[in-house]
TIRO-2110 file (N, C-alpha, C; in Angstrom, 1 decimal):
// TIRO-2110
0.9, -1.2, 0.0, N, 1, A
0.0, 0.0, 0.0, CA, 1, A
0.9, 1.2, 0.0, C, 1, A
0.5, 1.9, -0.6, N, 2, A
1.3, 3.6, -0.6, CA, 2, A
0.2, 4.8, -0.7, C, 2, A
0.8, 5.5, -0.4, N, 3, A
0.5, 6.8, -0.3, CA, 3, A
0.4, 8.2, -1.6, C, 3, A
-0.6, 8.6, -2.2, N, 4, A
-0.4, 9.1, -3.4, CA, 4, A
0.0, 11.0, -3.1, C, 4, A
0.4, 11.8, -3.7, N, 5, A
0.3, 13.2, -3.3, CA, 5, A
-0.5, 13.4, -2.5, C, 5, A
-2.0, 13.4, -2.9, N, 6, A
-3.1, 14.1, -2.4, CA, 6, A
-3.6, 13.6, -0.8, C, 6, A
-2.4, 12.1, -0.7, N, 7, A
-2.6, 11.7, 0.6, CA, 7, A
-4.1, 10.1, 1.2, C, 7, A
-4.3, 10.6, -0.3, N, 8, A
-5.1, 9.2, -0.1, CA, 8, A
-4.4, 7.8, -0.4, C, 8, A
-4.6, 6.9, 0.5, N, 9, A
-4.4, 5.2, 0.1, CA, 9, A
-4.4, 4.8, -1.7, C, 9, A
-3.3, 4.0, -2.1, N, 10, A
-4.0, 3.7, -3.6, CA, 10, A
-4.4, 2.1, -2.7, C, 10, A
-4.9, 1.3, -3.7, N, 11, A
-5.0, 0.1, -3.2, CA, 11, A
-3.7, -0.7, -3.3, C, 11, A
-3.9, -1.8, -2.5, N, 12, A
-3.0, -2.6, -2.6, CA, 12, A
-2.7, -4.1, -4.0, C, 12, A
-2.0, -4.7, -4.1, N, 13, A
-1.9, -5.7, -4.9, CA, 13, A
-3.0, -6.5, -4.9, C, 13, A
-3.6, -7.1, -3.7, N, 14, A
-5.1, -8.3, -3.0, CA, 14, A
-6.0, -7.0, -3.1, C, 14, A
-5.9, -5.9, -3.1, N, 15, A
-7.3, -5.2, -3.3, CA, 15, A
-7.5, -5.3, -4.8, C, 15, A
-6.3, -4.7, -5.6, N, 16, A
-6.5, -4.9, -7.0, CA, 16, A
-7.2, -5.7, -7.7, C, 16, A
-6.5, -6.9, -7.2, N, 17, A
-6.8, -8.3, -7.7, CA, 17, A
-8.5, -8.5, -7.7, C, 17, A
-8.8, -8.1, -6.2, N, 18, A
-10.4, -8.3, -6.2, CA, 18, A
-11.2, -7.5, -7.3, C, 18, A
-10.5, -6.4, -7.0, N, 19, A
-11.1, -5.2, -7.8, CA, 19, A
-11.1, -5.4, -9.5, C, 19, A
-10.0, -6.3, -9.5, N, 20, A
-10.1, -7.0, -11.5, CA, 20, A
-11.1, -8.1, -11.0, C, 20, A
-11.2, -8.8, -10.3, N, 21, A
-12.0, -10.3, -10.6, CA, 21, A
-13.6, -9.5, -10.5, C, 21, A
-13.9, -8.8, -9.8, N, 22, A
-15.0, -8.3, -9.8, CA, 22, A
-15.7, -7.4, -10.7, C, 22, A
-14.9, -6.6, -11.5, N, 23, A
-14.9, -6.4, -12.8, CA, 23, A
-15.1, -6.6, -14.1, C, 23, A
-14.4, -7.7, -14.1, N, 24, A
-14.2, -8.5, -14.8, CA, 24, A
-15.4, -9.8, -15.1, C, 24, A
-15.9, -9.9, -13.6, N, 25, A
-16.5, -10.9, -13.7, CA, 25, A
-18.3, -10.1, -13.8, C, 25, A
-18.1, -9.4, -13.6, N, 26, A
-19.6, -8.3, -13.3, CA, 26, A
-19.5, -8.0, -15.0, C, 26, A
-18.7, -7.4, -15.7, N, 27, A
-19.1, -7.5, -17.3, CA, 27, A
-19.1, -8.9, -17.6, C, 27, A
-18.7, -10.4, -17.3, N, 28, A
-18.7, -11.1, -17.8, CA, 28, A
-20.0, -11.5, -17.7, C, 28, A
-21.0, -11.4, -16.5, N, 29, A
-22.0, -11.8, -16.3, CA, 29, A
-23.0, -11.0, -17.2, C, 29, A
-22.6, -9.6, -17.4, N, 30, A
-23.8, -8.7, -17.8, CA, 30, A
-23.9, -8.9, -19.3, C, 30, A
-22.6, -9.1, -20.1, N, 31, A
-22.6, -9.7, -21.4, CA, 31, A
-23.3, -11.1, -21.8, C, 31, A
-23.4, -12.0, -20.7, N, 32, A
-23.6, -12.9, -21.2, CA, 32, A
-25.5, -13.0, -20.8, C, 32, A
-25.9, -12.0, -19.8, N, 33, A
-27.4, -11.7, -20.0, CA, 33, A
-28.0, -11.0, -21.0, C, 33, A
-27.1, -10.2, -21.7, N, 34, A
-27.8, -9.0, -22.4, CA, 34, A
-27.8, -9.8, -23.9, C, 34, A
-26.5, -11.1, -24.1, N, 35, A
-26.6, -12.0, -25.4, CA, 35, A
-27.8, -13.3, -25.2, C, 35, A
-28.5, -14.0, -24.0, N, 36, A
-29.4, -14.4, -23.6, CA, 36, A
-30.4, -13.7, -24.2, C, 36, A
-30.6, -12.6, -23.6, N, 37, A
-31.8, -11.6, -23.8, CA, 37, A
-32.3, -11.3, -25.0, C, 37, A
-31.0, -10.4, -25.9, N, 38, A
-31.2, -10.8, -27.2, CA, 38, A
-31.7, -12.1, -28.1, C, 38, A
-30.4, -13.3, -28.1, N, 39, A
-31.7, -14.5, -28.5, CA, 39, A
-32.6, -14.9, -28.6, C, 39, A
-32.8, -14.8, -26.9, N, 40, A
-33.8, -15.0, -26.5, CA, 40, A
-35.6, -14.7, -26.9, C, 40, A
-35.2, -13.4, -26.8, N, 41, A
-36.2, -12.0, -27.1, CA, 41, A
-36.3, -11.1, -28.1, C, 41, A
-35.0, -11.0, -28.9, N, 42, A
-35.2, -10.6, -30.2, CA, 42, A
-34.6, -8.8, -29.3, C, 42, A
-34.7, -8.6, -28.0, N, 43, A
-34.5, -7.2, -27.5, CA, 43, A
-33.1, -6.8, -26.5, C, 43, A
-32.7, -5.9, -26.8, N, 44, A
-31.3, -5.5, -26.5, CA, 44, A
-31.4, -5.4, -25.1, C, 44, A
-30.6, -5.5, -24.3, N, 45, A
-30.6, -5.0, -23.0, CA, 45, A
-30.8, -3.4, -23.3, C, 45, A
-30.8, -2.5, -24.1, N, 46, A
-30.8, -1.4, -23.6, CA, 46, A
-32.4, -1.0, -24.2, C, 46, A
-32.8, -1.8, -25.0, N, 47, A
-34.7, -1.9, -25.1, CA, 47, A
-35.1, -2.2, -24.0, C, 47, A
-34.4, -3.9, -23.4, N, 48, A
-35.4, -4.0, -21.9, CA, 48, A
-34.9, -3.1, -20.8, C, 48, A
-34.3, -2.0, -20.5, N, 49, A
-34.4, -0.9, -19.7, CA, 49, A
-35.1, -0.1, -20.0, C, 49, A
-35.6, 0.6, -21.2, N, 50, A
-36.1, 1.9, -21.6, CA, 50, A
-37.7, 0.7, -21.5, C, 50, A
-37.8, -0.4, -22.1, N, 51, A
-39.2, -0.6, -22.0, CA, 51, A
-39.9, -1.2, -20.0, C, 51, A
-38.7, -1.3, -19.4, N, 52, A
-39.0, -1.6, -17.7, CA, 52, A
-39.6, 0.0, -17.1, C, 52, A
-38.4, 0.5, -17.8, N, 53, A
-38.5, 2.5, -17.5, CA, 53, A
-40.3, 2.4, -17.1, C, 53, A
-40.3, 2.2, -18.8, N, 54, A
-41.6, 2.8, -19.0, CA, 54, A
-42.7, 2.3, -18.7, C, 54, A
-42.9, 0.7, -18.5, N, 55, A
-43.7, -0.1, -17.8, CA, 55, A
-44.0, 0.4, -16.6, C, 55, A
-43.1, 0.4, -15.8, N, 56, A
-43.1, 1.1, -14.5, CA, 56, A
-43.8, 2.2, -14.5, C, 56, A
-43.7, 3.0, -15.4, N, 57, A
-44.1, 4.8, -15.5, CA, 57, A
-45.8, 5.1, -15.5, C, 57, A
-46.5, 6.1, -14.7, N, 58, A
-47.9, 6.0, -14.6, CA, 58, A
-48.2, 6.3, -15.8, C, 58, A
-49.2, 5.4, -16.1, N, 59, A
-49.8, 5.4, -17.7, CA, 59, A
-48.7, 5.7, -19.0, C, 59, A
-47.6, 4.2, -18.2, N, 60, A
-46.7, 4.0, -19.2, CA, 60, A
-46.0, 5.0, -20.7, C, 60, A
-45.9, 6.6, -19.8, N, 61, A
-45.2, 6.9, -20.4, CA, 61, A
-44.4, 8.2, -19.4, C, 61, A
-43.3, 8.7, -20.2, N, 62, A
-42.5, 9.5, -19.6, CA, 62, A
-41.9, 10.3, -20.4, C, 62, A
-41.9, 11.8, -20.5, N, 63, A
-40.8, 12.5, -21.0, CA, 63, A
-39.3, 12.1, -21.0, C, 63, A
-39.1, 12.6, -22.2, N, 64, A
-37.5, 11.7, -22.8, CA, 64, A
-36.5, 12.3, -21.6, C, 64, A
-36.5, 13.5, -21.3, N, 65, A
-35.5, 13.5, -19.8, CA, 65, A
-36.0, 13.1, -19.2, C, 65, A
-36.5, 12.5, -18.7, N, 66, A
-37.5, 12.0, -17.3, CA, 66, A
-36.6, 10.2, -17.4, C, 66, A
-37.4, 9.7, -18.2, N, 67, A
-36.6, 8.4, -18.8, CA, 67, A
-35.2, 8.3, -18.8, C, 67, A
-34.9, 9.5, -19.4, N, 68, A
-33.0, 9.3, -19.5, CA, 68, A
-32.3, 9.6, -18.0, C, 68, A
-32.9, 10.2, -17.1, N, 69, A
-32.8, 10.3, -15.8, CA, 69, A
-32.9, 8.9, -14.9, C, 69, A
-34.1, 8.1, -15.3, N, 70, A
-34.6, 7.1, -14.8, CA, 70, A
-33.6, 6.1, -15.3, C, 70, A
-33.6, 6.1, -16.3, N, 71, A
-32.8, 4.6, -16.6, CA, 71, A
-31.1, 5.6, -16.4, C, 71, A
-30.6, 6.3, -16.5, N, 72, A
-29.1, 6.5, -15.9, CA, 72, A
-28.0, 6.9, -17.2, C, 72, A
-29.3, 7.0, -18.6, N, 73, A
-28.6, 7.4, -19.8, CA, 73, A
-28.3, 8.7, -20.3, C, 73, A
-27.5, 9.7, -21.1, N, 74, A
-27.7, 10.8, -21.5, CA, 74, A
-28.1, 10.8, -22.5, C, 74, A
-29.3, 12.1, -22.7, N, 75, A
-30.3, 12.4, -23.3, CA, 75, A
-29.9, 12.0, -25.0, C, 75, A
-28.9, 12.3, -25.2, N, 76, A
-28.1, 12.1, -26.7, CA, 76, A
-28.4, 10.6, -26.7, C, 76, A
-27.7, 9.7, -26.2, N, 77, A
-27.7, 8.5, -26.3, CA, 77, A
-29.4, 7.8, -26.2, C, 77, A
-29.6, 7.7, -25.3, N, 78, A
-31.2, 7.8, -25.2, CA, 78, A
-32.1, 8.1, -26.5, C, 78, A
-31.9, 9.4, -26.9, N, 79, A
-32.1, 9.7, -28.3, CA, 79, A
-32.5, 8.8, -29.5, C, 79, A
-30.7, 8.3, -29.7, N, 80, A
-30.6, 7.5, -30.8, CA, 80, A
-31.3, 6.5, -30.5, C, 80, A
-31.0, 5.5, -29.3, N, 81, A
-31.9, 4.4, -29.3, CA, 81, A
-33.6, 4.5, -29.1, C, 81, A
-34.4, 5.6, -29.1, N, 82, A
-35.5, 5.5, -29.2, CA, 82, A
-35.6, 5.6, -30.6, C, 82, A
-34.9, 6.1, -31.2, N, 83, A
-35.3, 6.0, -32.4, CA, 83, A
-35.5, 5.1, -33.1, C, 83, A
-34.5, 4.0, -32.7, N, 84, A
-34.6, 2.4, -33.2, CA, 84, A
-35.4, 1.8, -32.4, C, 84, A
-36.1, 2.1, -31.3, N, 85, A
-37.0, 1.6, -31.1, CA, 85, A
-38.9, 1.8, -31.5, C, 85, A
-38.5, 3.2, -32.1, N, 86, A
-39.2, 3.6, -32.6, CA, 86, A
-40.0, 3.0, -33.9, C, 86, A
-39.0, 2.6, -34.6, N, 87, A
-38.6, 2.6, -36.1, CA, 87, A
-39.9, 0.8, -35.8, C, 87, A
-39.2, 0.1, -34.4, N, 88, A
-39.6, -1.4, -34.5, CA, 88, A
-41.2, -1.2, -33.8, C, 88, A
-41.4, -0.3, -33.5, N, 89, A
-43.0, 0.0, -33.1, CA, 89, A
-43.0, -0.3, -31.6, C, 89, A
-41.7, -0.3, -30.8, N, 90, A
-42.1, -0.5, -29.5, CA, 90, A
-42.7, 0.5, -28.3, C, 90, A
-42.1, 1.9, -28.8, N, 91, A
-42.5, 2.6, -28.4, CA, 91, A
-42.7, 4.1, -29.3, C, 91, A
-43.6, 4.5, -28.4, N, 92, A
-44.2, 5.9, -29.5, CA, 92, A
-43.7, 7.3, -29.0, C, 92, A
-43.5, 8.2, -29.6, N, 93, A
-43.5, 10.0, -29.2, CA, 93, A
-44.9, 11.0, -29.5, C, 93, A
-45.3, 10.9, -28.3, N, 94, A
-46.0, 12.3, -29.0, CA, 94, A
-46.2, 13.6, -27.5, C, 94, A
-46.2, 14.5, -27.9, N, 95, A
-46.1, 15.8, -28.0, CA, 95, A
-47.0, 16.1, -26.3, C, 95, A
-45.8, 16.6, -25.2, N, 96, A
-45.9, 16.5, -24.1, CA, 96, A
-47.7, 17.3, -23.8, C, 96, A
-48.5, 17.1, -22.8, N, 97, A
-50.1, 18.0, -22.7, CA, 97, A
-49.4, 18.9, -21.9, C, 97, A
-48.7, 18.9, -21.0, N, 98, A
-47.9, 19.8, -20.0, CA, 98, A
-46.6, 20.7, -20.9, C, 98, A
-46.5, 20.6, -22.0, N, 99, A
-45.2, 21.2, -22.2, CA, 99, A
-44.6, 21.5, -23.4, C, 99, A
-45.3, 22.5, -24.4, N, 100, A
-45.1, 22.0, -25.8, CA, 100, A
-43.5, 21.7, -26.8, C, 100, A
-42.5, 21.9, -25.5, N, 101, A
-41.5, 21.9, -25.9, CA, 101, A
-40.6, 19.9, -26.4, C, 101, A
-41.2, 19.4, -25.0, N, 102, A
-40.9, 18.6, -24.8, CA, 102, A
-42.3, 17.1, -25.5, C, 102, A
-41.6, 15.8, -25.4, N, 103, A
-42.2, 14.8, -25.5, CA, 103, A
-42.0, 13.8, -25.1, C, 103, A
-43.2, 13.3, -25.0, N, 104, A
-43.1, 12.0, -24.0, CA, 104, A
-43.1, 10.6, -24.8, C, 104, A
-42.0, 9.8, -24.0, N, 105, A
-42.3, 8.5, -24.9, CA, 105, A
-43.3, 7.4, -24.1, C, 105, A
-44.1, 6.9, -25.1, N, 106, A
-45.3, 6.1, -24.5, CA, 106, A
-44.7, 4.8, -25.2, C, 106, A
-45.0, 3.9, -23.9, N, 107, A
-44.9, 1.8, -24.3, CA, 107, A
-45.9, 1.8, -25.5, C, 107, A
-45.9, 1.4, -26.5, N, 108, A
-46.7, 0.6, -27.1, CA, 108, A
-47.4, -0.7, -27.0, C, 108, A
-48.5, -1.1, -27.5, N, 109, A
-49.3, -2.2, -27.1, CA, 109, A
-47.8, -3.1, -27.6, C, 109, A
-47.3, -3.0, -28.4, N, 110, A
-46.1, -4.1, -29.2, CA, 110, A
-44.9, -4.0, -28.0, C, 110, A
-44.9, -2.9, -27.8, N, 111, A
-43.6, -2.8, -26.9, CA, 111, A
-43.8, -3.4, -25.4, C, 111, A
-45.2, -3.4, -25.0, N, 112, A
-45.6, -4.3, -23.6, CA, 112, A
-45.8, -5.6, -23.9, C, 112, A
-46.0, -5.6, -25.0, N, 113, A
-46.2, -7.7, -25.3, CA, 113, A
-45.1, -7.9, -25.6, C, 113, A
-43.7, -7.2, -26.2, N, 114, A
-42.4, -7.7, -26.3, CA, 114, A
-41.9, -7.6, -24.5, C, 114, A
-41.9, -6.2, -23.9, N, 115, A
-41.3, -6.3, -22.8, CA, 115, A
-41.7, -7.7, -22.3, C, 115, A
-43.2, -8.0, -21.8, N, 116, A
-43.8, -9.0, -21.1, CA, 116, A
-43.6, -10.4, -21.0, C, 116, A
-43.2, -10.7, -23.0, N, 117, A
-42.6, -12.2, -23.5, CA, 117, A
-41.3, -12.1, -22.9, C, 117, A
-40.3, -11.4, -22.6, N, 118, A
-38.8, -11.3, -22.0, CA, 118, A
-38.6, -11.5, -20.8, C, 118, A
-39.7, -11.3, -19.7, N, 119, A
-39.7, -11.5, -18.8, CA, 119, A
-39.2, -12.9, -18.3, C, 119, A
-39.7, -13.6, -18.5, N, 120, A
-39.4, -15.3, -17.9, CA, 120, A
-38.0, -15.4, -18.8, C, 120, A
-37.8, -15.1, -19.7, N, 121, A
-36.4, -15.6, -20.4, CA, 121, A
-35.4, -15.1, -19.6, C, 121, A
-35.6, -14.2, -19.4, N, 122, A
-34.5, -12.9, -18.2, CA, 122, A
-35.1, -13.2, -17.2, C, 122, A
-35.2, -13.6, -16.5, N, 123, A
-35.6, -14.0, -15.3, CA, 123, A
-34.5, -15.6, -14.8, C, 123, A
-34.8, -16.2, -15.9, N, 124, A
-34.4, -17.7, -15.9, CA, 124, A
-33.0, -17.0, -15.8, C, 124, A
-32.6, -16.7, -16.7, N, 125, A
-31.2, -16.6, -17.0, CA, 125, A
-30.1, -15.9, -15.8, C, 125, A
-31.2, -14.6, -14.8, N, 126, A
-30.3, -14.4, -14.3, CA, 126, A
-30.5, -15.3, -13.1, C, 126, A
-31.3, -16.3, -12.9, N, 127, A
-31.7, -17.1, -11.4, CA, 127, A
-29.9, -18.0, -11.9, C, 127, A
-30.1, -18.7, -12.9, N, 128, A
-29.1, -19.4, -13.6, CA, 128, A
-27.4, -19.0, -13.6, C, 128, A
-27.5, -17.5, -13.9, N, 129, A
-26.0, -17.1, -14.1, CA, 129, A
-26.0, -16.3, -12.5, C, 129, A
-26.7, -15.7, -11.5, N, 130, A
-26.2, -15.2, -10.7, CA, 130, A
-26.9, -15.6, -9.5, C, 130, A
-28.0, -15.7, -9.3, N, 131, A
-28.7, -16.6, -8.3, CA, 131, A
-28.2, -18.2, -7.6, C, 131, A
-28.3, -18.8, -8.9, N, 132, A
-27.8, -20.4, -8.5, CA, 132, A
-26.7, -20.7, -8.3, C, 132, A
-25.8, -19.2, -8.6, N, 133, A
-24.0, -19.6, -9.2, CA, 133, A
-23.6, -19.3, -7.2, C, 133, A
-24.5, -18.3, -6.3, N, 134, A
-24.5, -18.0, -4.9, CA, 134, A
-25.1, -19.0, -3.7, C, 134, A
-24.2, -18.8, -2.5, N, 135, A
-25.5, -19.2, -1.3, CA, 135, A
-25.9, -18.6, -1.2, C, 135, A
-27.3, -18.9, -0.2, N, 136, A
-28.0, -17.9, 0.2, CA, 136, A
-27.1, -16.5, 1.2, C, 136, A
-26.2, -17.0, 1.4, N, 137, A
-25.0, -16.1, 2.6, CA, 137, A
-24.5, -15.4, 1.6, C, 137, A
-24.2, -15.8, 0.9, N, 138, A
-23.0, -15.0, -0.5, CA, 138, A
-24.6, -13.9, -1.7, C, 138, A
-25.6, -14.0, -1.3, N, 139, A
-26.6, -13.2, -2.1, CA, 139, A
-26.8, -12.2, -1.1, C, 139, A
-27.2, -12.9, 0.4, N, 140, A
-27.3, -11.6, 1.4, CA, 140, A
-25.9, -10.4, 1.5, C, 140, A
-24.5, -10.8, 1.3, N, 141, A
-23.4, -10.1, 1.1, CA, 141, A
-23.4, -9.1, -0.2, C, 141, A
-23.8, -10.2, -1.2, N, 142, A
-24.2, -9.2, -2.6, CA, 142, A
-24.8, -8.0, -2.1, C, 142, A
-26.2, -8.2, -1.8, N, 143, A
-27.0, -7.2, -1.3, CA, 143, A
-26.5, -6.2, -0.5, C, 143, A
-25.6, -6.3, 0.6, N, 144, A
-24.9, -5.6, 1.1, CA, 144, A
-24.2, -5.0, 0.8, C, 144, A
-22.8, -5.3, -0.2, N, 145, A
-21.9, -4.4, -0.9, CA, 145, A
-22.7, -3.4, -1.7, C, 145, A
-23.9, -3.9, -2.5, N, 146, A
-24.6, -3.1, -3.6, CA, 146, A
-24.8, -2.2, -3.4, C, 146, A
-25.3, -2.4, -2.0, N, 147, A
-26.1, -1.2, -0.8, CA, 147, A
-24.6, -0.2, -0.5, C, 147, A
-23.5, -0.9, -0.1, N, 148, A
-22.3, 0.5, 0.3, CA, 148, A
-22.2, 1.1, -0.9, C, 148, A
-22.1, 0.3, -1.8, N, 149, A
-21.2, 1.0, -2.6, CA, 149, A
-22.4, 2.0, -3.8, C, 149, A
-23.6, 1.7, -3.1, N, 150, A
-24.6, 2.5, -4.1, CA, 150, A
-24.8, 3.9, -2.7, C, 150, A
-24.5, 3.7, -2.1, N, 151, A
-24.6, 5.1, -0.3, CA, 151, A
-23.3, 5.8, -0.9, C, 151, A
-21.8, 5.0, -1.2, N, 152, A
-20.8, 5.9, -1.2, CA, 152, A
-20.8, 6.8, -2.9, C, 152, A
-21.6, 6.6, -3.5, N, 153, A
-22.0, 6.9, -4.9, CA, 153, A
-22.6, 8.2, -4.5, C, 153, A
-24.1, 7.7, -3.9, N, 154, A
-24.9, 8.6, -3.5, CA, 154, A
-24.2, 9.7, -2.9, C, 154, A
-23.0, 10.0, -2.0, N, 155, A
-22.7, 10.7, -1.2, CA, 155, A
-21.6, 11.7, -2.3, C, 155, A
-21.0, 10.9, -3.4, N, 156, A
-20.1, 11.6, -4.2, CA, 156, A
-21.0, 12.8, -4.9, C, 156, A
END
């Protein structure tokens, strides 16, 4: 362990190491749900977030910053992929009642029977790749890191 200018800790060699296996292994998991998902479902991991967004949303819709807030994307990026989601009829734009500047994206009846059919496929997959791969001791721990390290987030 050493000491950098500013006086903080860097990590050590055994911190690193965790800090690559956890990494490492946290994209390995998420690649191999979001390629599940796809085959599965025909829908990208970044469709089944904007279409969870908006499931969740009262009367399944939400202005495009509202959404891009919610799901954790910037508005640019968000953008482009509504547009290809747009293009496949999953979800619609029209023209905010509150705000003539803005617009709201609404689920479509297509986009809630795609979200809906994805459900059990993603469901399975992650009981399979991160549920069953844990004990129950090692899921309650999960839960707990997620929790510090989503407080020491919150706090930055």
């Amino acid at each position: 362990m050493s000491t950098s200018r500013t006086g903080r800790r860097t990590p050590n060699r055994q911190e690193l190491d965790i800090w690559r296996a956890f990494v490492e292994t946290t994209e390995a998991v998420r690649t191999e749900l979001g390629r599940r998902l796809q085959n599965d479902t025909g829908l990208s991991p970044g469709d089944y977030v904007v279409l969870l967004g908006l499931s969740e949303a009262p009367g399944h819709r939400l202005r495009s910053s509202d959404l891009a807030s919610e799901i954790g994307w910037e508005r640019s990026r968000l953008s482009h992929h509504l547009a290809r989601m747009e293009r496949r009829g999953l979800i619609s734009r029209e023209d905010c009642a509150t705000d003539n500047r803005g617009a709201e994206i609404v689920l479509t009846d297509a986009g809630a029977a795609a979200f809906r059919g994805s459900i059990t496929p993603h469901f399975h997959a992650i009981r399979e790749l991160f549920v069953d791969a844990l004990t129950p001791d090692q899921l309650v721990a999960v839960g707990e890191i997620a929790r510090a390290l989503q407080a020491r987030l919150d706090r930055s």
